[in-house]
N, C-alpha and C positions, 0 to 999 in steps of 0.2 A: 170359291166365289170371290174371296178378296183376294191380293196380292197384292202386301207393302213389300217395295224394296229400295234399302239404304234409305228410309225414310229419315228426313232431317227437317227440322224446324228452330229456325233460328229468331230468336227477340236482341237484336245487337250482340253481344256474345255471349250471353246465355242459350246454350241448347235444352230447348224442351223437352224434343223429341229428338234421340243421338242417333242416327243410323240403324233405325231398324228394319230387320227382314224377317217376314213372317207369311204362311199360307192359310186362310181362314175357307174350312167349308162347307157347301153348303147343308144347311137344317141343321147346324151346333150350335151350343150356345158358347160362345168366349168369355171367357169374363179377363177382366184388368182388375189387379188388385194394387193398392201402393199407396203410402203415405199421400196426405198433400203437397203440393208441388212434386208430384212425379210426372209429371206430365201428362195422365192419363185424361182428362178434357182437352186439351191440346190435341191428343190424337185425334178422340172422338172426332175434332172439328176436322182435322185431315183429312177423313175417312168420309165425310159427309160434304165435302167439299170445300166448306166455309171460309177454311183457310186454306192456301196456296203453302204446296212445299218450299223450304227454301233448298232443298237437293233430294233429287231421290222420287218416287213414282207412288203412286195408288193406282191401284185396277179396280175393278166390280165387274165380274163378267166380261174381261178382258175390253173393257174403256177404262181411258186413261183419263182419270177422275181431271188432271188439270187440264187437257184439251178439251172435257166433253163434259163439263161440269152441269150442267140443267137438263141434262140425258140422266142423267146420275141421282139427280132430288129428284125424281120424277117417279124413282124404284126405291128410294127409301125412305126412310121418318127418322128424324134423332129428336130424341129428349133429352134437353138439357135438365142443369141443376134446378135452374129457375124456370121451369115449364110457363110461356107466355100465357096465361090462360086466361081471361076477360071477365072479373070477379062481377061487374053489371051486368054480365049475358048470363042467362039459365045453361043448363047443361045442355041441351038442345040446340041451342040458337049457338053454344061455343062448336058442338058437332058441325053444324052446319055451315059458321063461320070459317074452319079452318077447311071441310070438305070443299068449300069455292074459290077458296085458295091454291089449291090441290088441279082447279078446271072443272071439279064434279055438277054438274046439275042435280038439282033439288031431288028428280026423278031419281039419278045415280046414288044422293045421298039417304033417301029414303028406303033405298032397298038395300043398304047396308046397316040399318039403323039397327034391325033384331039381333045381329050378330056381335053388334057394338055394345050394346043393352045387354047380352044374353052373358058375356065374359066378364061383364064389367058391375053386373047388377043394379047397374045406375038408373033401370026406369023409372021406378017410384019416384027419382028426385028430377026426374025430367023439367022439368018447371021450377026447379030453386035454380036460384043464382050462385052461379060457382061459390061468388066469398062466402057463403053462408057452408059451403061442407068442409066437410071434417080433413085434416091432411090425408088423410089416407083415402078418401073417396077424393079429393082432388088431383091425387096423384093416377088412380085409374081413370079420371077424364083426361088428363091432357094425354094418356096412354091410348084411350080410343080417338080422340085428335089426334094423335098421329097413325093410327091402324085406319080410320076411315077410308082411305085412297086404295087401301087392301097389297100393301108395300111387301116385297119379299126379302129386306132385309132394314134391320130396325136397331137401331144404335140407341143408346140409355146410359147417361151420366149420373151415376150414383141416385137412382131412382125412388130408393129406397130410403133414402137418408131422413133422419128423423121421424119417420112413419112406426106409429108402434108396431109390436110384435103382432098381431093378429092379420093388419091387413100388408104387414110384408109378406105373410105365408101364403095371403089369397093374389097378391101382386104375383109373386111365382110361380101359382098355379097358375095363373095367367100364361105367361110366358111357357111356362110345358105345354099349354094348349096351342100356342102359337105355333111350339116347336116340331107338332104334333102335324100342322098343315103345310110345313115343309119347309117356314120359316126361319132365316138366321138371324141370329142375336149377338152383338155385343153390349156386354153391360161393364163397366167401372163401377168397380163397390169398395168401400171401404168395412163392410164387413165378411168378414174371415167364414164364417159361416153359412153367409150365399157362395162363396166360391167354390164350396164344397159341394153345392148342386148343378157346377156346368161342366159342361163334356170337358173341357180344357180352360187353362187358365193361366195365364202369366203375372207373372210378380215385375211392378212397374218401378224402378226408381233411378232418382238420376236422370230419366228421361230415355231408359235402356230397358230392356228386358232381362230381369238379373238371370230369372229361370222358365221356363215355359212346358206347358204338357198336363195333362192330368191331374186334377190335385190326388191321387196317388201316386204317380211319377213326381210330382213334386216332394212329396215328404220323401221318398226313397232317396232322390239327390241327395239328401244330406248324407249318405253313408256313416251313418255312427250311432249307434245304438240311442234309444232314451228312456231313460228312467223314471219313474215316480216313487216317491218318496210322504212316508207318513209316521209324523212325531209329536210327542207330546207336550212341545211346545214349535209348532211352525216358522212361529215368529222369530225364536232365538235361532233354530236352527238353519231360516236363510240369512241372516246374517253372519253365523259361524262359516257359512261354507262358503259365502259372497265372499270371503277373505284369503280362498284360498285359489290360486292362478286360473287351478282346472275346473273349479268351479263354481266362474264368476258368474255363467249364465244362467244361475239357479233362476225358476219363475213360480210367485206363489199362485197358485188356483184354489181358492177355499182354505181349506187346511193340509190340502196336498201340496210336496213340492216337485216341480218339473225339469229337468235338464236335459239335453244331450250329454254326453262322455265320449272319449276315445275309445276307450275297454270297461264294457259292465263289471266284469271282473273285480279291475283293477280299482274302478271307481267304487265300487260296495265296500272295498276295504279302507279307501281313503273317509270314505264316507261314518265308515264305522268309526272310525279312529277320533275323525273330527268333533263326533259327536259325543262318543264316550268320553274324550276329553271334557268335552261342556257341561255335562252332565245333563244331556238331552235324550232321554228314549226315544227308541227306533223303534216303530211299532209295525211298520210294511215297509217293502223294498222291494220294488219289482220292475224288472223290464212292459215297456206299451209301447202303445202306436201314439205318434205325435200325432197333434192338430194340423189345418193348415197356418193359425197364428203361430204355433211353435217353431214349425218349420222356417217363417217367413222371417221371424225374428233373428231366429240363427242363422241365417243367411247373411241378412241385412249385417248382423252385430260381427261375423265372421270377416267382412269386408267385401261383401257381394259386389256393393255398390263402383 
């Protein structure tokens, strides 16, 4: 459905976005994951037209997002970080504001209303004023302001950011139910955690795409085993082993600690050594499956970038 190619965006000689080529299709969900300033709103806005390439092409269904730009918003919705959304208008009158925006008549907006309401649970508040809800109910209104027009492909800048945990989980049920109607999604998150629920995913930084595919194919890219590690004092024991070349990239979680190695092996014994030195118990030592934070880390800290 999409096609970047050699996508480039330039702010003076800062690249945003360096040369990327990528195939998005349709009814997946993408996600962009990556520090700040990686460029990932930058694309968004490429992708949505807003902004003009400085080299390099956007398709959607084979238009060429820079000749046919207002053909292009016409089939999609993006949300930004900062969702415009009209804190004096009720939730209703915000539907209905952005739906006439869209060309819908009241009649067209009306018969989208139950669908809007029914994903979004927003009718009881039908009549409060935006400012008055909660972040997390304001983030599923500008979300049905943007689905009103009933769009087949829906772009979202960090959507989720600062919404507690209960209504990100109902925010993503959202989106599977989207994904469900044949819908495609790009979302930029900066949590590691939502990336692990879309079809594919690329790790953004630099303004490049360091890795791309799966977040299983993602963790696999690293090719190197990873360990966790459990002692009876955590604390001394990542800083005994942050001391030593191979393993500088120890990460604490809780009271576990996490690494990649070159050889399991090889690194149990350095590990043991390390510790028995300190006079630190080892009380587990086992090979696992990384995260996708784990992975992304070791990428980035590897020199991905």
């Amino acid at each position: 459905m999409i096609e970047l190619y050699n996508l480039t965006k330039r702010f003076g000689e800062n690249a945003a976005v360096n040369k990327l080529t990528v195939r998005l299709a349709q009814g997946e969900i993408f996600g962009i994951v990556g520090p700040d300033g990686a460029g990932k709103s930058t694309l968004l806005r490429l992708i949505a037209a807003i902004l003009v390439p400085t080299d390099g092409l956007v398709t959607i269904n084979g238009v060429d997002t820079r000749e046919r730009p207002y053909e292009i918003k016409e089939r999609l919705a993006y949300m930004p970080q900062r969702f415009g959304l009209y804190e004096d208008l009720t939730v209703e009158e915000n539907i209905y504001f952005f739906g006439k925006l869209y060309g819908m008549s009241g009649r067209e907006i009306r018969a989208h209303l139950p669908r809007l309401y029914s994903f979004s649970r927003l009718e009881p508040f039908r009549d409060r004023l935006a400012g008055k809800l909660s972040g997390g109910m304001k983030q599923k209104l500008g979300l049905a302001c943007c689905l009103v027009h009933a769009p087949g492909l829906v772009l979202l800048d960090e959507p989720t950011n600062g919404v507690d945990p209960v209504s990100r989980r109902e925010f993503w049920r959202i989106l599977y139910d989207l994904l469900g109607e044949g819908v495609t999604i790009v979302v930029s998150t900066a949590y590691l955690d939502e990336a692990e629920r879309c079809n594919r995913i690329a790790l953004m930084y630099g303004g490049r795409f360091v890795v791309s595919g799966s977040p299983r194919e993602v963790k696999d890219s690293i090719g190197k085993p990873f360990i966790e590690i459990l002692t009876d004092d955590p604390r001394r024991a990542e800083e005994a082993l942050s001391r030593i070349d191979e393993f500088q990239s120890v990460m604490m979680a809780g009271r576990r600690l996490r690494l990649f190695v070159r050889d399991a092996r090889g690194a149990e014994r350095g590990i043991r050594r390390v510790l028995r030195k300190e006079g630190i118990k080892l009380t587990a030592l086992r090979e696992t499956v990384p995260s996708l934070e784990d992975a992304f880390v070791e990428i980035i800290s590897a020199g991905g970038a």
